[in-house]
C-alpha positions in Angstrom: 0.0 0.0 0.0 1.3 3.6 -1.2 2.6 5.3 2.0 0.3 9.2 2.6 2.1 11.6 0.7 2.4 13.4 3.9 4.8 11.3 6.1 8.0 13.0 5.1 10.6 10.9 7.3 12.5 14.2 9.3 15.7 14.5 10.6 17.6 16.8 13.0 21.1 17.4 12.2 23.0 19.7 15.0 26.5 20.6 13.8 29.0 21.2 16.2 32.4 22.6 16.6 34.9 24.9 17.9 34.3 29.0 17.0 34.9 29.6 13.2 35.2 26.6 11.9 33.1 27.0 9.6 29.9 25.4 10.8 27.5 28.4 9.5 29.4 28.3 6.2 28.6 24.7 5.3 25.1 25.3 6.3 25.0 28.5 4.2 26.8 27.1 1.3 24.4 24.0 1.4 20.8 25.8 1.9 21.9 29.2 -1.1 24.9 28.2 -2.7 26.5 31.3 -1.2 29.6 32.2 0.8 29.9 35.0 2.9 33.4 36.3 3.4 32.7 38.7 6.6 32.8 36.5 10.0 30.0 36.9 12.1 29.5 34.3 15.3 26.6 32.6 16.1 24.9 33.3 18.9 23.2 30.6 20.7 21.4 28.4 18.4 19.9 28.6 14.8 17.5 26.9 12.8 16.9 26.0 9.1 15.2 23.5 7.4 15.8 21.8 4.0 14.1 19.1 1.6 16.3 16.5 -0.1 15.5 14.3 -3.0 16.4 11.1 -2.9 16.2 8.3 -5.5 12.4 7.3 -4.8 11.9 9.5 -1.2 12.0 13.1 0.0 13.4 13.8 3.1 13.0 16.9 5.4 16.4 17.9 7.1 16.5 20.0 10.3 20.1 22.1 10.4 20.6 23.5 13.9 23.6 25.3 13.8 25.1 25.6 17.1 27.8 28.4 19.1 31.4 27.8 19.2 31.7 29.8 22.0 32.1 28.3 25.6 29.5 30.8 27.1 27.0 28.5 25.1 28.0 25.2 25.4 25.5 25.0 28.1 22.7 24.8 26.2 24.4 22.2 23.5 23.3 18.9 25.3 19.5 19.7 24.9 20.0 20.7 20.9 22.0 17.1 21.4 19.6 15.2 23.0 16.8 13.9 20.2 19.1 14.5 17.3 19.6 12.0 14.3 22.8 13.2 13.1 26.1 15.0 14.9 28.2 16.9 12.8 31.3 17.4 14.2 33.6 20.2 12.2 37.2 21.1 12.4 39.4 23.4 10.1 42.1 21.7 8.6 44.0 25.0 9.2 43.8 24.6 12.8 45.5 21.6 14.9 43.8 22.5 17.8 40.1 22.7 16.6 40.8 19.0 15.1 42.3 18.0 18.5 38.9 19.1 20.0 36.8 17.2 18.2 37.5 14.3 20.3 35.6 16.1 22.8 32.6 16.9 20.8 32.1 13.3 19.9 32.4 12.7 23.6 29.5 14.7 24.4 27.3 13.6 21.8 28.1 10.1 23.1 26.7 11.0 26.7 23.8 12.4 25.1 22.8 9.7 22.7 25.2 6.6 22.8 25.5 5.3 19.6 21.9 5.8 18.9 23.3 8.5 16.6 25.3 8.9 12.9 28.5 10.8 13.6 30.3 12.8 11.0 33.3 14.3 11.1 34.3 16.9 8.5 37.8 18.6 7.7 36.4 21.9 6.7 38.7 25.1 4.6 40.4 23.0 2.4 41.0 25.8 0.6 43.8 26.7 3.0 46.1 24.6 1.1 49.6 26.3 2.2 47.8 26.9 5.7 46.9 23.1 6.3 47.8 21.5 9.9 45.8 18.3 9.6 46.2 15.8 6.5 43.3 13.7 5.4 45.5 10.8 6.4 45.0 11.9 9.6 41.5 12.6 9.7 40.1 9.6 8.1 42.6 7.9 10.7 40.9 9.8 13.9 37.5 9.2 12.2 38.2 5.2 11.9 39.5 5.6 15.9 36.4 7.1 16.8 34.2 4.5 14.6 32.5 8.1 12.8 32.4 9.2 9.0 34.3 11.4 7.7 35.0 13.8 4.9 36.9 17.1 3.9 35.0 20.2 2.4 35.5 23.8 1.9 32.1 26.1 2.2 34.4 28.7 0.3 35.1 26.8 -2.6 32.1 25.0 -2.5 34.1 22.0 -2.5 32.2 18.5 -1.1 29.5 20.3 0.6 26.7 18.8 -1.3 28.5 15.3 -1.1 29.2 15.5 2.8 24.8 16.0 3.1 24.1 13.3 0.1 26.6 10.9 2.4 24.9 11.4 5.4 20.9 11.4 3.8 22.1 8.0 2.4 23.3 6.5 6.2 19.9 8.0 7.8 17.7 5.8 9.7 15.1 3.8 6.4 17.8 4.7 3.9 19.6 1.8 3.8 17.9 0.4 0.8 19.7 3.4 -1.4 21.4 0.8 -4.0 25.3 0.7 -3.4 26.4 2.7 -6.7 24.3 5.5 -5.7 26.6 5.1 -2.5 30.1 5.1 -4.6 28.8 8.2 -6.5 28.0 10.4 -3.7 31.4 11.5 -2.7 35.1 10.5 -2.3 36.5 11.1 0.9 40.2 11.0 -0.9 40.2 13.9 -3.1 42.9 16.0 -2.4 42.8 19.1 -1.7 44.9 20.7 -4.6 41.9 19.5 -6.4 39.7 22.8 -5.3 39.3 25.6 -7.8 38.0 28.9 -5.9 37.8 30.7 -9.6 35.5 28.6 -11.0 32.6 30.5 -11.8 29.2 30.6 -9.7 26.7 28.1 -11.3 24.2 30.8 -10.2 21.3 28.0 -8.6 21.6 25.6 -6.2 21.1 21.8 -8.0 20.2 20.1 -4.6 
């Protein structure tokens, strides 16, 4: 029997992070294709929502981008608490923000146990001459931690709309996504000499 048209399956994603990593990028960069180049913190907590296509279903993702800042990590373990998805994102530019991510994953551990899908993202690949962290490594620390991982940069637009297609495809009910689809959504291994910031803007989003 045809399933109501109105059960779309939802999702809550919380991304989480040290200040200026780049979490509000990615979401930005993901939800209108954009990149802003003036730095402005989040304060607290935001909220956006987004549709995805996939294959035969349509799924309803909830992006709640969280505060680097220590003042707020108070309130993270409630934004924690019912999620389906942790993002956990580091710059590649920054040892120290990649050290902490150890961390984050603890705390979204407490929260949920491993009745969660962990991601781990390298973010500003761009920073090629600036990098402190080599995928090696990350993929490595993500294999530790038993968490996915991949690198992006919300500048170049680089793996940003891989990094959300990888993690539709390990949501809960997804599983029957056919395994090609799975090799085509993204390639943890490309290197980061591969990213073009002068390419032109495609001027749409093709989500």
């Amino acid at each position: 029997m045809a399933k109501p048209v109105s059960a779309l399956a939802k999702y809550k994603l919380v991304f989480l992070g040290d200040q200026s990593v780049g979490k509000t990028s990615i979401i930005t960069r993901f939800m209108y294709d954009k990149f802003d180049t003036s730095y402005q913190a989040t304060i607290g907590i935001d909220f956006l929502s987004k549709t995805m296509y996939l294959e035969d279903r349509t799924v309803r993702l909830q992006l709640w981008d969280t505060a680097g800042q220590e003042r707020f990590r108070s309130l993270i373990p409630s934004y924690i608490r019912d999620s389906s998805v942790a993002v956990i994102i580091y710059d590649v530019a920054s040892r120290q923000t990649f050290l902490n991510t150890i961390k984050w994953i603890e705390e979204v551990r407490a929260e949920r146990g491993s009745d969660v899908i962990i991601v781990l993202v390298g973010n500003k690949t761009d920073l090629v001459e600036k990098r402190q962290v080599s995928v090696e490594e990350g993929e490595a620390k993500a294999n530790e931690l038993n968490v996915m991982f991949i690198e992006t940069s919300a500048k170049a637009g680089f793996n940003i709309k891989a990094l959300f297609r990888k993690i539709a495809a390990a949501l809960p009910g997804m599983e029957t996504l056919s395994s090609t689809k799975h090799e085509e959504l993204v390639d943890v291994n490309l290197k980061s000499s591969s990213v073009t910031s002068s390419r032109p803007e495609s001027g749409g989003c093709a989500c």
